[in-house]
N, CA, C and O atoms as a Maestro MAE file, in Angstrom:
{
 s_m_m2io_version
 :::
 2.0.0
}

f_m_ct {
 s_m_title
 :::
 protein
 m_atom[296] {
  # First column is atom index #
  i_m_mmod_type
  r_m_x_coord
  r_m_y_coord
  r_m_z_coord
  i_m_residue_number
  s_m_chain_name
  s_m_pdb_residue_name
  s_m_pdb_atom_name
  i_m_atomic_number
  :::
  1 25 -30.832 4.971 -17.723 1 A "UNK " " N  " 7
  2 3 -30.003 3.868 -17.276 1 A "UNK " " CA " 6
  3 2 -30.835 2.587 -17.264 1 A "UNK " " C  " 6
  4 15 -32.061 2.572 -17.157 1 A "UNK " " O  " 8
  5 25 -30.014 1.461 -17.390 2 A "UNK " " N  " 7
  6 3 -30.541 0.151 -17.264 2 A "UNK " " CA " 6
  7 2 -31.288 -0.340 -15.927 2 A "UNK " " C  " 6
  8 15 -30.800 0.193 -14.931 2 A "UNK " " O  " 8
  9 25 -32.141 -1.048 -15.706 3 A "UNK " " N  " 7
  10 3 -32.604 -1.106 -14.397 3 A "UNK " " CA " 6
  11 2 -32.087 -2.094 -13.975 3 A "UNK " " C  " 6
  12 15 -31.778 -2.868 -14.881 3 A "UNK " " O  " 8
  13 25 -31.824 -2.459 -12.912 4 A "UNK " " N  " 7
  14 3 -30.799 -3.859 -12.297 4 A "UNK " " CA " 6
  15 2 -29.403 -4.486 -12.689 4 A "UNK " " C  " 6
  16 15 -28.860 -5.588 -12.603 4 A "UNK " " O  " 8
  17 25 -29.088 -3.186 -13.178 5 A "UNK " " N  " 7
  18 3 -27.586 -3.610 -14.029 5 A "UNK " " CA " 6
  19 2 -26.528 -2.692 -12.805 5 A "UNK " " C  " 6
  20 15 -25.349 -3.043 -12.845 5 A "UNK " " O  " 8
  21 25 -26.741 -2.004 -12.158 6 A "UNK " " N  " 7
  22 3 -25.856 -1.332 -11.053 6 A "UNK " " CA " 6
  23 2 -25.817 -2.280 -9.558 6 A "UNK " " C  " 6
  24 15 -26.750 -2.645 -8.844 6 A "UNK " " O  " 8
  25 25 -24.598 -2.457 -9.453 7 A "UNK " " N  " 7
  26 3 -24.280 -2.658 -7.814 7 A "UNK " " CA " 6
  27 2 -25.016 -2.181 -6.841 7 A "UNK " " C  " 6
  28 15 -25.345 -0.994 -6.863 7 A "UNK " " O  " 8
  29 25 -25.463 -3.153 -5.659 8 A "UNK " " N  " 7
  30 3 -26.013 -1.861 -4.671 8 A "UNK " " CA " 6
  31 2 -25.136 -0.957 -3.922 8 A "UNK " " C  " 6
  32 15 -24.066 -1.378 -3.483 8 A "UNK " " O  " 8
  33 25 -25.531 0.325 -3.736 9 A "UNK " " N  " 7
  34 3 -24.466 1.335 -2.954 9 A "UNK " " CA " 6
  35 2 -25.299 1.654 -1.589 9 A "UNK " " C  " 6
  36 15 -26.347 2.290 -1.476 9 A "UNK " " O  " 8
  37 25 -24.629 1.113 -0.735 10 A "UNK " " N  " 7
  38 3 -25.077 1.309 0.574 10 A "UNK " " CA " 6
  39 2 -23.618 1.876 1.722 10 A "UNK " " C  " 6
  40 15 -22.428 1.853 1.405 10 A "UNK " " O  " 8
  41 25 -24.052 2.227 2.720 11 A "UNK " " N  " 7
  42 3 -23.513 2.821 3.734 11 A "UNK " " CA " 6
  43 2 -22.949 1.561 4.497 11 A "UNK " " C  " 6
  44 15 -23.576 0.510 4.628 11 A "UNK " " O  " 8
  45 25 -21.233 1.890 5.155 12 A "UNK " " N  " 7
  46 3 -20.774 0.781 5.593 12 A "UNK " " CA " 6
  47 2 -19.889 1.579 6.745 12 A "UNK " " C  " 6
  48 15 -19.935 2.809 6.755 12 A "UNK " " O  " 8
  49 25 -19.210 0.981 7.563 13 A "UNK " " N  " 7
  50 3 -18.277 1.683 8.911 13 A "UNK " " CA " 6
  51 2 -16.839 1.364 8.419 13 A "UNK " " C  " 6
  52 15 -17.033 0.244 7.946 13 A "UNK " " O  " 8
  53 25 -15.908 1.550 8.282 14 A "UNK " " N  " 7
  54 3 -14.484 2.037 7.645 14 A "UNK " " CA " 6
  55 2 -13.826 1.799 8.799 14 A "UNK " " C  " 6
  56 15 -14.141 2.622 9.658 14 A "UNK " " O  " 8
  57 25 -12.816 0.778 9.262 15 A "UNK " " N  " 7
  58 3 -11.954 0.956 10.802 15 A "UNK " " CA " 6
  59 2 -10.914 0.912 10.652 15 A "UNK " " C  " 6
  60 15 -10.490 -0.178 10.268 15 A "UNK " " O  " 8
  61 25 -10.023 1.904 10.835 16 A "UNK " " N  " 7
  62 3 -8.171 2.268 10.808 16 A "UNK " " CA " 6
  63 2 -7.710 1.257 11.833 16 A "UNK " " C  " 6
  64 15 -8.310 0.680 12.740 16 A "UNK " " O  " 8
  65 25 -6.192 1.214 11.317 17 A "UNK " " N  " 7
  66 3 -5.795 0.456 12.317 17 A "UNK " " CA " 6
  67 2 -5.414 1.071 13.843 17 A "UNK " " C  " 6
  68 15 -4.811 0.501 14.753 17 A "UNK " " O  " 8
  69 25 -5.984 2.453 13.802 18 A "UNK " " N  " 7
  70 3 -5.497 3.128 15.145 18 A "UNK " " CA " 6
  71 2 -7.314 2.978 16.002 18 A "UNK " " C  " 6
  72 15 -7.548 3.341 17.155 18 A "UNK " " O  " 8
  73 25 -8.140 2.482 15.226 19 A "UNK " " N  " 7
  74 3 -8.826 2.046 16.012 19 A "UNK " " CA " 6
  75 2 -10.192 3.183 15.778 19 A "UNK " " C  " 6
  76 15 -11.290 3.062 16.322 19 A "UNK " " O  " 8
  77 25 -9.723 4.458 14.680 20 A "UNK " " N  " 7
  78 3 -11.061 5.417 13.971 20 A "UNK " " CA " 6
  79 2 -11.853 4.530 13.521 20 A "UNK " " C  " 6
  80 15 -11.362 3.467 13.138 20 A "UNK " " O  " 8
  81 25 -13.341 4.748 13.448 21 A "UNK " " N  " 7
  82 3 -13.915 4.428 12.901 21 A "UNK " " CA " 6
  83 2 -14.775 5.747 11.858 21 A "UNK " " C  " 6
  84 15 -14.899 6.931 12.169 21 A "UNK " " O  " 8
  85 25 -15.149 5.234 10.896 22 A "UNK " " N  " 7
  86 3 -15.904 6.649 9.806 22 A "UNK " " CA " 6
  87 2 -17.006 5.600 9.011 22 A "UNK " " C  " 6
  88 15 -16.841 4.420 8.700 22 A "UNK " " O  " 8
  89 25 -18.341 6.600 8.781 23 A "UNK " " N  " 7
  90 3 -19.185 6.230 7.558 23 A "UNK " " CA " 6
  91 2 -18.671 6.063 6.181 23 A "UNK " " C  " 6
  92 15 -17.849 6.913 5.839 23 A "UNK " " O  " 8
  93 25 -18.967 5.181 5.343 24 A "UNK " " N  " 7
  94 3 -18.561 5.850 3.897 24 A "UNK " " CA " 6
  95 2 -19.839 5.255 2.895 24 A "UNK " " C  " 6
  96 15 -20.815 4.911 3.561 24 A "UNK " " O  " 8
  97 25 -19.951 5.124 1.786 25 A "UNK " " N  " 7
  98 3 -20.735 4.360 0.793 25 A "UNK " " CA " 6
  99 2 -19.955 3.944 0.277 25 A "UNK " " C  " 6
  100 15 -18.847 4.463 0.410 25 A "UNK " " O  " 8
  101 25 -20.124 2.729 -0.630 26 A "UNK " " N  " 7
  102 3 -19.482 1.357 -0.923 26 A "UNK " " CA " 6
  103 2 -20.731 0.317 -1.542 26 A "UNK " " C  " 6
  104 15 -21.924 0.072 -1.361 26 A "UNK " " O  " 8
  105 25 -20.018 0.057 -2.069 27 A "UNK " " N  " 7
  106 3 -20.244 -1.809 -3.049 27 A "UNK " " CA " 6
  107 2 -20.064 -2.747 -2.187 27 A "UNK " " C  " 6
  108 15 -20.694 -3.795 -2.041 27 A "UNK " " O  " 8
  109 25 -18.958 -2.230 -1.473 28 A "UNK " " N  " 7
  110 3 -18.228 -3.630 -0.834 28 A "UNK " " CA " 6
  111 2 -19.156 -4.064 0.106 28 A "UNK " " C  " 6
  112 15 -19.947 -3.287 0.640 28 A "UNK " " O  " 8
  113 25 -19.090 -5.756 0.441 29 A "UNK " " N  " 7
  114 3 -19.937 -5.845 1.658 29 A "UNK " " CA " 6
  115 2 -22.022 -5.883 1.352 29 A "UNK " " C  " 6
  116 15 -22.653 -6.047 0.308 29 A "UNK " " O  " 8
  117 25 -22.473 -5.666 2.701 30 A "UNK " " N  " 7
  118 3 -23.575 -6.059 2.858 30 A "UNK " " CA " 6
  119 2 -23.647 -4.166 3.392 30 A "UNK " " C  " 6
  120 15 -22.608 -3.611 3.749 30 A "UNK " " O  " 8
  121 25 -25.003 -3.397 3.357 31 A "UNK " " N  " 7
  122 3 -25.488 -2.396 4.197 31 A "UNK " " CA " 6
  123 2 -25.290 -2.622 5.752 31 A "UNK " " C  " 6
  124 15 -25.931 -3.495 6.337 31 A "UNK " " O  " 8
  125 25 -24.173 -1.620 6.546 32 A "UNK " " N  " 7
  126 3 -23.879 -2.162 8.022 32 A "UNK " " CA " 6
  127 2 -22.707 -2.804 8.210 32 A "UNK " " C  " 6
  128 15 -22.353 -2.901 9.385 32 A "UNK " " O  " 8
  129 25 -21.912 -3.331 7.274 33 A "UNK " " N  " 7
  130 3 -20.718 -4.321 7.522 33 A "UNK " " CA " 6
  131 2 -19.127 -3.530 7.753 33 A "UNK " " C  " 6
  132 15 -18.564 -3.176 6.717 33 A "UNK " " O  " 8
  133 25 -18.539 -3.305 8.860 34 A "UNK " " N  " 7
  134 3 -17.542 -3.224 9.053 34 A "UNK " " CA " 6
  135 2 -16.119 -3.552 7.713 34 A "UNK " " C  " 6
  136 15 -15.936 -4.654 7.196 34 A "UNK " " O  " 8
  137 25 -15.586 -2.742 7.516 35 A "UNK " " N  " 7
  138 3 -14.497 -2.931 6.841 35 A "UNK " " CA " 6
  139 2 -13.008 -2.394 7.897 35 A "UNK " " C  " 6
  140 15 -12.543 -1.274 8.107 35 A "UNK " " O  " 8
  141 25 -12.597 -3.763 8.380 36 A "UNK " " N  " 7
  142 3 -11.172 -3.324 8.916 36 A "UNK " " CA " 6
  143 2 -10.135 -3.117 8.109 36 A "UNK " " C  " 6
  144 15 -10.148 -3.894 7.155 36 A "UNK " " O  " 8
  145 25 -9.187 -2.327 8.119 37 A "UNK " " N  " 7
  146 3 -8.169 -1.913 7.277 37 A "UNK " " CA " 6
  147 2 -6.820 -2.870 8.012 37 A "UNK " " C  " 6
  148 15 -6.684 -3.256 9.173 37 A "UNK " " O  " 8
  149 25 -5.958 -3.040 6.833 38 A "UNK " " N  " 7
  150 3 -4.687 -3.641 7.197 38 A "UNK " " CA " 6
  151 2 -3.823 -2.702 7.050 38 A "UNK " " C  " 6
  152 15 -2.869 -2.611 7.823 38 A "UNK " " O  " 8
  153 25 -4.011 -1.859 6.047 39 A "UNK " " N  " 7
  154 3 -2.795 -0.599 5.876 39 A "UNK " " CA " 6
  155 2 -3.888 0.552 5.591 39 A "UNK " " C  " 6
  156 15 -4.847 0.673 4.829 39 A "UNK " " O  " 8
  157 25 -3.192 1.431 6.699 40 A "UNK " " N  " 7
  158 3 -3.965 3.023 5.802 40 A "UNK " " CA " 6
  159 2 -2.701 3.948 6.120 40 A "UNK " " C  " 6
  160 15 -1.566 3.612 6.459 40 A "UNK " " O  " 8
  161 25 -3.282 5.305 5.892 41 A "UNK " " N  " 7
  162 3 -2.284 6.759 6.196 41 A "UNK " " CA " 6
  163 2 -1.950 6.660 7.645 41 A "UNK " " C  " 6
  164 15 -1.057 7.485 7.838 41 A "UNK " " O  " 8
  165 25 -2.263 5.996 8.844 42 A "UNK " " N  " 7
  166 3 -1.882 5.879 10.128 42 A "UNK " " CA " 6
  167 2 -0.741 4.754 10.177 42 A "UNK " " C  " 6
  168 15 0.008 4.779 11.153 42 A "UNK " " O  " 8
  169 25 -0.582 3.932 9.359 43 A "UNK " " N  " 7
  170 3 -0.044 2.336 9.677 43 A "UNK " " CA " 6
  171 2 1.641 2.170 8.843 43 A "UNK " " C  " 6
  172 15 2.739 1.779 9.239 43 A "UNK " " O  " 8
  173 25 0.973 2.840 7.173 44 A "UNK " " N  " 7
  174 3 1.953 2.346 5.868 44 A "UNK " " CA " 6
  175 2 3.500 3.458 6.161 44 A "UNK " " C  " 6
  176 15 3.519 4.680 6.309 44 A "UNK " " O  " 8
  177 25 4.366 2.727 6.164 45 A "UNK " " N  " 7
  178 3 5.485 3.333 6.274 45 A "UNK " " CA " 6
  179 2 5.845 5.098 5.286 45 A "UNK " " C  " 6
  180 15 6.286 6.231 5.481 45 A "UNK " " O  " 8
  181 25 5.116 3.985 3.926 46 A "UNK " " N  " 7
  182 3 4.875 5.280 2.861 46 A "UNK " " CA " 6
  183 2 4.219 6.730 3.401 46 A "UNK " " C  " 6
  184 15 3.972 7.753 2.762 46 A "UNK " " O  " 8
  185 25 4.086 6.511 4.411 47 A "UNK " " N  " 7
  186 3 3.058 7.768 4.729 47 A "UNK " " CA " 6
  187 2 3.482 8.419 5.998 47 A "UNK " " C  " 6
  188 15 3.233 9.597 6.255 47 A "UNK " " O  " 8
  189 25 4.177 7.554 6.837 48 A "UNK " " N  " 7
  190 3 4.628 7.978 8.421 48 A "UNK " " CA " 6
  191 2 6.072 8.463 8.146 48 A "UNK " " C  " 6
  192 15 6.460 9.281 8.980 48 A "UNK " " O  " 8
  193 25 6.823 8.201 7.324 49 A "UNK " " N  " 7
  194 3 8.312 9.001 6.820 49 A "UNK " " CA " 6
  195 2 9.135 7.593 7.659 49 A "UNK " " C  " 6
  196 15 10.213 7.785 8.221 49 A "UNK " " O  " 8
  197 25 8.621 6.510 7.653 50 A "UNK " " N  " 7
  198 3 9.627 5.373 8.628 50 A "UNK " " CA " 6
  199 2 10.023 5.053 7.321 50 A "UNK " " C  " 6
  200 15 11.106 4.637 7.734 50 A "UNK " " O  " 8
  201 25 10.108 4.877 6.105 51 A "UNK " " N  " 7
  202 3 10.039 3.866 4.923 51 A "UNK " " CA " 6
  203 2 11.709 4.452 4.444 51 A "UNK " " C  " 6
  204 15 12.249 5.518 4.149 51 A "UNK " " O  " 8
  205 25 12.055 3.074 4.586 52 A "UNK " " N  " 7
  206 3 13.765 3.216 4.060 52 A "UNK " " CA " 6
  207 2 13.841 3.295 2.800 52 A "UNK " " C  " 6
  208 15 12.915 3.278 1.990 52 A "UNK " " O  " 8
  209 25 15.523 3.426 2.522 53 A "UNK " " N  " 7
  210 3 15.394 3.221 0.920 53 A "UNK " " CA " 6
  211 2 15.558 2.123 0.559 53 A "UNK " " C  " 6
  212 15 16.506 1.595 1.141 53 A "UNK " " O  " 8
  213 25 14.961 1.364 -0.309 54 A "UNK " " N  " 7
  214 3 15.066 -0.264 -0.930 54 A "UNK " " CA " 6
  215 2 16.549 -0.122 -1.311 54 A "UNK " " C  " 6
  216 15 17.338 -0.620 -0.508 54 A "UNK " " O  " 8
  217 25 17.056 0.466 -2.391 55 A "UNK " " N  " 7
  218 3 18.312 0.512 -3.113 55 A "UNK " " CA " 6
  219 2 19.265 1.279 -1.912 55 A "UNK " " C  " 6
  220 15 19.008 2.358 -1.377 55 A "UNK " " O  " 8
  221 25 20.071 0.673 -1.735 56 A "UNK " " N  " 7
  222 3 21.419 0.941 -0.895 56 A "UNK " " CA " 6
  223 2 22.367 1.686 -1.852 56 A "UNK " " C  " 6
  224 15 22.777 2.836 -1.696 56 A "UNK " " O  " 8
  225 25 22.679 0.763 -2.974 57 A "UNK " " N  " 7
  226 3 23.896 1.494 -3.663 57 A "UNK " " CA " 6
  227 2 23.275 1.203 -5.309 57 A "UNK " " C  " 6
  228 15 22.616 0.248 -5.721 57 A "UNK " " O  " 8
  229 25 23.630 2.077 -5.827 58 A "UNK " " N  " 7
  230 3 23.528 2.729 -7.306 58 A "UNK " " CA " 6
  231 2 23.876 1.351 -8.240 58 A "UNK " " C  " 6
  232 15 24.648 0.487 -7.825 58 A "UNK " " O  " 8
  233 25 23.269 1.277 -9.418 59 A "UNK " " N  " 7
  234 3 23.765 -0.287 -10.540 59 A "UNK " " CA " 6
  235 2 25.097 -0.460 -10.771 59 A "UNK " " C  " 6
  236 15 25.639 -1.565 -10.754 59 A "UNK " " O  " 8
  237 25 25.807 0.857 -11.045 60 A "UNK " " N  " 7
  238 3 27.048 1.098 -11.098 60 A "UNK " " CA " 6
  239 2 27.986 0.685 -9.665 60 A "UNK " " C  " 6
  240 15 29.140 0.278 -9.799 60 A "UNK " " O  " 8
  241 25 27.578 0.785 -8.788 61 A "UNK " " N  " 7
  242 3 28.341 0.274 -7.473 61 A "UNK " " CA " 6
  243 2 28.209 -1.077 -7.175 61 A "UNK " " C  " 6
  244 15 29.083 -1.600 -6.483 61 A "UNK " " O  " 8
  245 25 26.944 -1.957 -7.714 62 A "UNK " " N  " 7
  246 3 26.794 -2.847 -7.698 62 A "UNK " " CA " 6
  247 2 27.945 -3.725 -8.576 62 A "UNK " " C  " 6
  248 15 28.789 -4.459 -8.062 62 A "UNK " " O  " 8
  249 25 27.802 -3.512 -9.803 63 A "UNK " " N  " 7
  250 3 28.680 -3.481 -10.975 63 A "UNK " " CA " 6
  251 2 30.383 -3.917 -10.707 63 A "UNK " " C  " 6
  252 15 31.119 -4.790 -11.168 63 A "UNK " " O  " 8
  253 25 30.536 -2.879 -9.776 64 A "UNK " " N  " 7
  254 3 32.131 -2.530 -9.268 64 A "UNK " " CA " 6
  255 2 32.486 -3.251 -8.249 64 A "UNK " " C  " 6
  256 15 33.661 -3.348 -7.894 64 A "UNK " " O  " 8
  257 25 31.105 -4.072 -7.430 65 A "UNK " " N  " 7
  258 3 31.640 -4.479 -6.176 65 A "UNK " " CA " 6
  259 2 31.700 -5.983 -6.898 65 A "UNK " " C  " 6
  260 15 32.614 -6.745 -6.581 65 A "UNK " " O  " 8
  261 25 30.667 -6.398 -7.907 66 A "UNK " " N  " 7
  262 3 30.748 -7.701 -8.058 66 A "UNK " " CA " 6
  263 2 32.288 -7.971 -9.495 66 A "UNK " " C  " 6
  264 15 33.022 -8.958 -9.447 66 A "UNK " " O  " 8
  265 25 32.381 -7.222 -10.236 67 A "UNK " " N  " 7
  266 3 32.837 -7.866 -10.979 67 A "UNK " " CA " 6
  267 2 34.636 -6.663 -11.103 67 A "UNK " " C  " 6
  268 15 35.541 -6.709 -11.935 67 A "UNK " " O  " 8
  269 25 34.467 -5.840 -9.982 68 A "UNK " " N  " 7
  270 3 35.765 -4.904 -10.059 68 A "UNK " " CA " 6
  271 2 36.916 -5.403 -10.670 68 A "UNK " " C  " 6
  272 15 37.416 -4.965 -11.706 68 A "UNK " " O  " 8
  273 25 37.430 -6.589 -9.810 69 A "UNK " " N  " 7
  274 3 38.621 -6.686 -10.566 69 A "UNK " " CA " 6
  275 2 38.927 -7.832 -11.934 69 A "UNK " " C  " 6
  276 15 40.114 -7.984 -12.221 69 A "UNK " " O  " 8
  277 25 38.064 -8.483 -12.617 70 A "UNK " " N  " 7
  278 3 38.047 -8.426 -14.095 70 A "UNK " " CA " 6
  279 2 38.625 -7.990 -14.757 70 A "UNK " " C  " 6
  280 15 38.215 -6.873 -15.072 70 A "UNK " " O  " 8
  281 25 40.156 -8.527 -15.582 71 A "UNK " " N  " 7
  282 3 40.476 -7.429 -16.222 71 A "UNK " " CA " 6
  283 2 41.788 -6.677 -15.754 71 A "UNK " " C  " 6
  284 15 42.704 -6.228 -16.442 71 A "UNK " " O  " 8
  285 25 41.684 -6.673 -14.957 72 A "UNK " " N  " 7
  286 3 42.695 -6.109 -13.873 72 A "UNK " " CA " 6
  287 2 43.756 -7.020 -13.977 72 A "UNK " " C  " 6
  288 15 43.589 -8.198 -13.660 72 A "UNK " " O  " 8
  289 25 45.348 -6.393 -14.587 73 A "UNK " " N  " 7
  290 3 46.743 -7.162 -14.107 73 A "UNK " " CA " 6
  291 2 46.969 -6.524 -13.383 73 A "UNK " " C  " 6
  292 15 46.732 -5.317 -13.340 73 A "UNK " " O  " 8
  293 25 47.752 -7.516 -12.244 74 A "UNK " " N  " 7
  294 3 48.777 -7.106 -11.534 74 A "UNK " " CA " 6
  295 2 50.016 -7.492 -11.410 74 A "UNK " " C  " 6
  296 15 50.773 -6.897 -10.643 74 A "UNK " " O  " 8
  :::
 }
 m_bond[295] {
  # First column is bond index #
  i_m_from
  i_m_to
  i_m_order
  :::
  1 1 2 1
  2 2 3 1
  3 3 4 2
  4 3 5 1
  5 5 6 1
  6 6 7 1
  7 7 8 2
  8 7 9 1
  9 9 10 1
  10 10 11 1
  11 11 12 2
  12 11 13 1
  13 13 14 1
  14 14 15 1
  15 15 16 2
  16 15 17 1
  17 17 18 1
  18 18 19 1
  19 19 20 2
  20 19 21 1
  21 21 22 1
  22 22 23 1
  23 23 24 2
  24 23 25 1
  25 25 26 1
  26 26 27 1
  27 27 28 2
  28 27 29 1
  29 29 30 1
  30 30 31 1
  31 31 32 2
  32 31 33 1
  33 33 34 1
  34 34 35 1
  35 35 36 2
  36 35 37 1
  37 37 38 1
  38 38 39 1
  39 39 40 2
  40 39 41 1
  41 41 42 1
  42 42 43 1
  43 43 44 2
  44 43 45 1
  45 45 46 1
  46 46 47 1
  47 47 48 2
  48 47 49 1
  49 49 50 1
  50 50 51 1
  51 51 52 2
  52 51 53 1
  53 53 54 1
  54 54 55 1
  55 55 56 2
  56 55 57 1
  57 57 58 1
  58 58 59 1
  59 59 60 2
  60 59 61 1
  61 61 62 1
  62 62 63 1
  63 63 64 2
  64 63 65 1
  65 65 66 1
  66 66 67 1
  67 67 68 2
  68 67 69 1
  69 69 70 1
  70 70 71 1
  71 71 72 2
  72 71 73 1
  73 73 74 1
  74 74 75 1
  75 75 76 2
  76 75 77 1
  77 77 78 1
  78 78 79 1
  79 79 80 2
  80 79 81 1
  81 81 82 1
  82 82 83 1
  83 83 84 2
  84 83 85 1
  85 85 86 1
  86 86 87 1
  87 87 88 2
  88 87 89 1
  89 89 90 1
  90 90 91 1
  91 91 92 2
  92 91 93 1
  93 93 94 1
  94 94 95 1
  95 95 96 2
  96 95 97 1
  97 97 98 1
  98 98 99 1
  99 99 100 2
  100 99 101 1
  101 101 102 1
  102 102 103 1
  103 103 104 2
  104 103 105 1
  105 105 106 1
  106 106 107 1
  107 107 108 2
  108 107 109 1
  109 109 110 1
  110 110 111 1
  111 111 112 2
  112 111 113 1
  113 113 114 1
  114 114 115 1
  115 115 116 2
  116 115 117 1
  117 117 118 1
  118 118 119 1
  119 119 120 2
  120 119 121 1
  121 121 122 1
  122 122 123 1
  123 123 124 2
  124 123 125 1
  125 125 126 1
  126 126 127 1
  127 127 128 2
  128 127 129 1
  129 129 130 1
  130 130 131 1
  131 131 132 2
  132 131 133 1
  133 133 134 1
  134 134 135 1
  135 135 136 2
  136 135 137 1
  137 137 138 1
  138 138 139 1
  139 139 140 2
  140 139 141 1
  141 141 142 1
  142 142 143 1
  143 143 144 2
  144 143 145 1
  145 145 146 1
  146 146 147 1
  147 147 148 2
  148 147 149 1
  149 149 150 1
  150 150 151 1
  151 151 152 2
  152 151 153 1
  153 153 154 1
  154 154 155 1
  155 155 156 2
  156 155 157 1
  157 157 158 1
  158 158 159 1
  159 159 160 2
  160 159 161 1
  161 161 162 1
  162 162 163 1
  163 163 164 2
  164 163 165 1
  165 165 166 1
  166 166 167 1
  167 167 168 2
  168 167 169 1
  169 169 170 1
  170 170 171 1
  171 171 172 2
  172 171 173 1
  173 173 174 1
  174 174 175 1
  175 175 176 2
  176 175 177 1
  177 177 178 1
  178 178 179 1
  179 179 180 2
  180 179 181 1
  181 181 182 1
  182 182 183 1
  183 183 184 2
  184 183 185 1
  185 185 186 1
  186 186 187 1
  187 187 188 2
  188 187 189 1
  189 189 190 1
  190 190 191 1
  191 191 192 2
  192 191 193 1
  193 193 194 1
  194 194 195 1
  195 195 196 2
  196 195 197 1
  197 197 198 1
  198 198 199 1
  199 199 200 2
  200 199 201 1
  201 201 202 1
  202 202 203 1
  203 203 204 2
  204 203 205 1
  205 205 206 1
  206 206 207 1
  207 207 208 2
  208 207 209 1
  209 209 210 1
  210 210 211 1
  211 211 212 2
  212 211 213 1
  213 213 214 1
  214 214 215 1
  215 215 216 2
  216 215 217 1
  217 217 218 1
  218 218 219 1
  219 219 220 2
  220 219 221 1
  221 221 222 1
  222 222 223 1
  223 223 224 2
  224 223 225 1
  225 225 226 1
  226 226 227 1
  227 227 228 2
  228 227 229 1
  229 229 230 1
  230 230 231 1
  231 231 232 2
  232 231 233 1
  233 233 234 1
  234 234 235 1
  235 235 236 2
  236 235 237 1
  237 237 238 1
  238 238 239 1
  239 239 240 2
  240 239 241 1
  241 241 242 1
  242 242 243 1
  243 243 244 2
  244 243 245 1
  245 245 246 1
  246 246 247 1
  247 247 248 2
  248 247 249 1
  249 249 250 1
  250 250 251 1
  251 251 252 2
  252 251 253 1
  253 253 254 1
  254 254 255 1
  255 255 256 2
  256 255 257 1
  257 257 258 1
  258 258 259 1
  259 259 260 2
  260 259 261 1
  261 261 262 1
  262 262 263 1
  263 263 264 2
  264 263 265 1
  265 265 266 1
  266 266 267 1
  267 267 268 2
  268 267 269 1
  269 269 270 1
  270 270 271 1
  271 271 272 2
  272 271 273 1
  273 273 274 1
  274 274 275 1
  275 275 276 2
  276 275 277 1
  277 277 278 1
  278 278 279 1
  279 279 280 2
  280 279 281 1
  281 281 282 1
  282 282 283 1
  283 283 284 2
  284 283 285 1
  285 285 286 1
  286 286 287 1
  287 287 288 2
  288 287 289 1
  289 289 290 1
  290 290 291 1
  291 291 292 2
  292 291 293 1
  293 293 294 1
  294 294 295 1
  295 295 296 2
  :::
 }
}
């Protein structure tokens, strides 16, 4: 390998938003530097089963509600 062509990899503290803290190695940062999280597996809806469905109704229902009667004699 090249010499001085790699990132340094040092040890950093990882903090959930429930307030865990964990070791990891990392690029990111300085050796020692805290990384707070904004979203993890404790926080993101994607992961706690809170996460709704975006789409309410199907293209086709959309379709029918905006342009239904088009077309239509009465």
């Amino acid at each position: 390998m090249k010499p001085n062509v790699h990132p340094d990899y040092h040890e950093i503290t990882i903090k959930t938003t429930d307030g865990k803290t964990r070791k990891s190695r990392s690029t990111w940062g300085k050796a020692g530097d805290v990384m707070q999280l904004e979203v993890d597996p404790a926080s993101h809806p994607a992961w706690t089963g809170n996460a709704g469905s975006l789409r309410k109704t199907g293209q086709v229902e959309k379709f029918a509600n905006k342009f239904g009667n088009i077309g239509v004699k009465k």
